[in-house]
N, C-alpha and C positions, 0 to 999 in steps of 0.2 A: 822500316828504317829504324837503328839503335840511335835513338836523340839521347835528349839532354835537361834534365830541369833540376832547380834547384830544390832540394827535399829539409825541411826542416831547419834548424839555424846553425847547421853542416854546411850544405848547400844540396841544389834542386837537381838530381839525375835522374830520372826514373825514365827512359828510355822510351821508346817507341811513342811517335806521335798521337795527339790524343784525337779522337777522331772527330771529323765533320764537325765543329763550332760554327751550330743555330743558333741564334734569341735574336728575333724582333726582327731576323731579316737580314744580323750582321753577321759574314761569314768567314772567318780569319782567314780561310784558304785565298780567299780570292782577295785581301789584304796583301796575299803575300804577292802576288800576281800582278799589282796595281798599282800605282804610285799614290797612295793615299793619305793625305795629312791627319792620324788617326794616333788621337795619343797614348802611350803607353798605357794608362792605368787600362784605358779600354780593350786594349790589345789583350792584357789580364786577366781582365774581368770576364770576357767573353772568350776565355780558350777554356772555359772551365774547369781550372786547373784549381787544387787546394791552397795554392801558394798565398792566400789570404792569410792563412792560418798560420803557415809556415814563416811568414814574414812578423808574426803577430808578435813577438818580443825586442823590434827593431825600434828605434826612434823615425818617428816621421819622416825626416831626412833623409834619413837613410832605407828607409821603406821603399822614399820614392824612388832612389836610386834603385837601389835593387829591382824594381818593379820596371824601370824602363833597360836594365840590362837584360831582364829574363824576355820583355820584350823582343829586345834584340834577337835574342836566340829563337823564341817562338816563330818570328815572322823569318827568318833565314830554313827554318830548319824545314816547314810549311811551303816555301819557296823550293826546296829538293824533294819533299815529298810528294807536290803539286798533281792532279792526276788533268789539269787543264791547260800545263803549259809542258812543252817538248823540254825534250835535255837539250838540244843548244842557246831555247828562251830562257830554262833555267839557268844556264851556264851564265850566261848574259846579263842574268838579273844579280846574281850572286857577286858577280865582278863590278855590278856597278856598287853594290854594296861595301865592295874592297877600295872603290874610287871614294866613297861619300865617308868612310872613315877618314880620309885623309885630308880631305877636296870641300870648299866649300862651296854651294851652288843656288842660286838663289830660289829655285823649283825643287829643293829638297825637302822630302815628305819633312814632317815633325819629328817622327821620331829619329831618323839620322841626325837632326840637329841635337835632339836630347842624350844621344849616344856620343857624340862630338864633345858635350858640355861634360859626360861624366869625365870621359877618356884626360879633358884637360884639368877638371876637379882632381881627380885622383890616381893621377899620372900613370894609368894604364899605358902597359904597352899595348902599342896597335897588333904587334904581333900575334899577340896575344890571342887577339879579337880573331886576326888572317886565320890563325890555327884552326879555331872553332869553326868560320868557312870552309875552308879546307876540308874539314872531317864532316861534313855534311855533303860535302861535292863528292868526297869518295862514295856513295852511296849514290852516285849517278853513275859509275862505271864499276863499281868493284861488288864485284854479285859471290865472292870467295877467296878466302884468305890461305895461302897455301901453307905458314908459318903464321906460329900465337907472335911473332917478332911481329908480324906484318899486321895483325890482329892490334897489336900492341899501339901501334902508331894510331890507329883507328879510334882503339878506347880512350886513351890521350887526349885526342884532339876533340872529340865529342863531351868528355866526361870532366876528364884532371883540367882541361884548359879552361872548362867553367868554375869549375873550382878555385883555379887560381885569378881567374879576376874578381871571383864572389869574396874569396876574402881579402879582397884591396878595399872594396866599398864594405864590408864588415866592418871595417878597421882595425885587423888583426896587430897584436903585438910583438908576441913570439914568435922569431924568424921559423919554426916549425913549424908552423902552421903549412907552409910552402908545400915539403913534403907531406905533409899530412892530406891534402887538397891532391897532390898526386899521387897518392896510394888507394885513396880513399877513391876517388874517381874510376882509378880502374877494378877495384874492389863494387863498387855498383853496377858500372856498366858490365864487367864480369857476370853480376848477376841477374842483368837483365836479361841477356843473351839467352843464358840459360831458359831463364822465366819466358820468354819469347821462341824459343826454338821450333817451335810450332810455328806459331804465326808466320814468322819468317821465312820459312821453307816454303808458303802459301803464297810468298810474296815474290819467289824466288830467290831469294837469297838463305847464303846459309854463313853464317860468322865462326860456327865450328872449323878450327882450322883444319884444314886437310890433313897432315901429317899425323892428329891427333884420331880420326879417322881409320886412320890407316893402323896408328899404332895399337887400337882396339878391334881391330876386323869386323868395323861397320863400315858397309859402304853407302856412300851420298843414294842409291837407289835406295836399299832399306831406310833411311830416313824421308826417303819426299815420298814414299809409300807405306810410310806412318808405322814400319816395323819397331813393336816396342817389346825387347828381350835383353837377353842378359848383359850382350856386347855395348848394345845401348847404355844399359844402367850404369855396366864401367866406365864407357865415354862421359856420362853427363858427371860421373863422381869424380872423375880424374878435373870437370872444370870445375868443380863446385871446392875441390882441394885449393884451385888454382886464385878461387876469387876469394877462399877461408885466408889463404897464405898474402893475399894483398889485405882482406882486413888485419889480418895479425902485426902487418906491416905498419899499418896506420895505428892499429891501438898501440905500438911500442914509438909511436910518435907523441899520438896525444889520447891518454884513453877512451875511447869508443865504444863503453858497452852496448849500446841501442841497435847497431850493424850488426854486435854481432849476433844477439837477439831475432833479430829479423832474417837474418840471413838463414838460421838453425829452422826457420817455418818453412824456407825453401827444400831443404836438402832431409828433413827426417825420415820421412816416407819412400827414399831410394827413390822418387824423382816420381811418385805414380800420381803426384799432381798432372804429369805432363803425356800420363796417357790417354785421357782423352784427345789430346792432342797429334801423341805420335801413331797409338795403336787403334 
């Protein structure tokens, strides 16, 4: 599944869930399964995520905030990726999620109550928060995207919508910052897709929009049978255009050289990163 984390003091996308978090016994999957009073920082600490580092230039305060919204999103996102609860327990577990944002209840875990305190600290919208669910639920039914529009919606709500409540607790000044959090957003998740196209295919899913497919005469068989030739290199260049033209979007926001740095390690090579993968 294309999640979501905060990277650096941009904010955290780096897409596909990170796997199986062991130490000592505690397993965030089953955190996300549970109703468990389990605070934040721990939630963090044990998805063994870099986000330590990433946060390393924040004020304490603001660290901790930050640190119980990527909570947030870890234990949601872990909750759709689940391989021990069914898609209607997940369904179920996500909506109560959509209820404890709102709803207060006296048997709600800890960190709903510390997601409640930011929401009211820095007047996020809930929508906001709904969105982010939302783009994790599509990932319980949508195994293909027939339009990058429909794609579009997806990256959004997984990617740009963390972005724009990471920089409410930043405490951005410049109303561009907005846009910048949503170009940027889909500018990552773009290139995660990419970076993942493998895996994802394994998983059965495939985020490459169909039309885009079709526009280069590969078909969905040559990819989940790991054909890697020239139609392919066109497809994957045509997306790598697509997520160059969303960072470009975003550096003419606020400049960004560090993306676009990173992004130039993905796409040098004509993608033969990604044949051990496809070929």
């Amino acid at each position: 599944m294309a999640g979501f984390w905060l990277r650096g003091s941009v904010y955290f996308a780096s897409v596909k869930p990170a796997a199986l978090a062991e130490r000592n016994g505690f397993n965030i999957r089953r955190l996300a399964s549970r109703r468990v009073n389990v605070n934040a920082a721990t939630i963090t600490r044990q998805s063994k995520s870099n986000l330590a580092l990433a946060f390393i230039s924040l004020g304490r305060e603001r660290k901790r905030d930050i640190t119980v919204f990527y909570a947030f999103c870890r234990v949601i996102d872990d909750i759709a990726d689940s391989s021990e609860l069914s898609v209607v327990e997940k369904r179920v577990r996500l909506a109560k999620w959509r209820q404890m944002l709102h709803a207060t209840a006296g048997d709600d875990p800890l960190l709903a109550r510390d997601v409640r305190h930011l929401i009211a600290k820095y007047s996020l919208p809930v929508a906001m928060l709904e969105e982010i669910i939302a783009g994790v639920e599509m990932d319980l039914s949508t195994l293909r995207y027939p339009t990058f529009e429909e794609l579009r919606i997806y990256c959004y709500r997984v990617a740009s919508a963390v972005g724009l409540v990471s920089i409410e607790i930043f405490g951005y000044r410049n109303p561009r910052c907005k846009q910048y959090a949503i170009e940027l957003g889909l500018a990552l998740q773009m290139t995660n897709i990419i970076r993942d196209v493998g895996k994802d295919v394994q998983n059965g899913r495939i985020y490459l929009p169909q039309e885009d497919l079709a526009r280069f005469h590969y078909s969905e068989t040559e990819l989940t049978q790991r054909h890697y030739n020239e139609h392919f290199v066109q497809l994957m260049e045509f997306q790598a255009r697509r997520a160059r033209q969303f960072f470009d979007n975003a550096a003419a926001v606020l400049w960004a050289p560090c993306t676009a740095v990173c992004f130039d390690e993905l796409s040098w090579t004509s993608f033969a990163f990604l044949k051990k993968n496809i070929g």
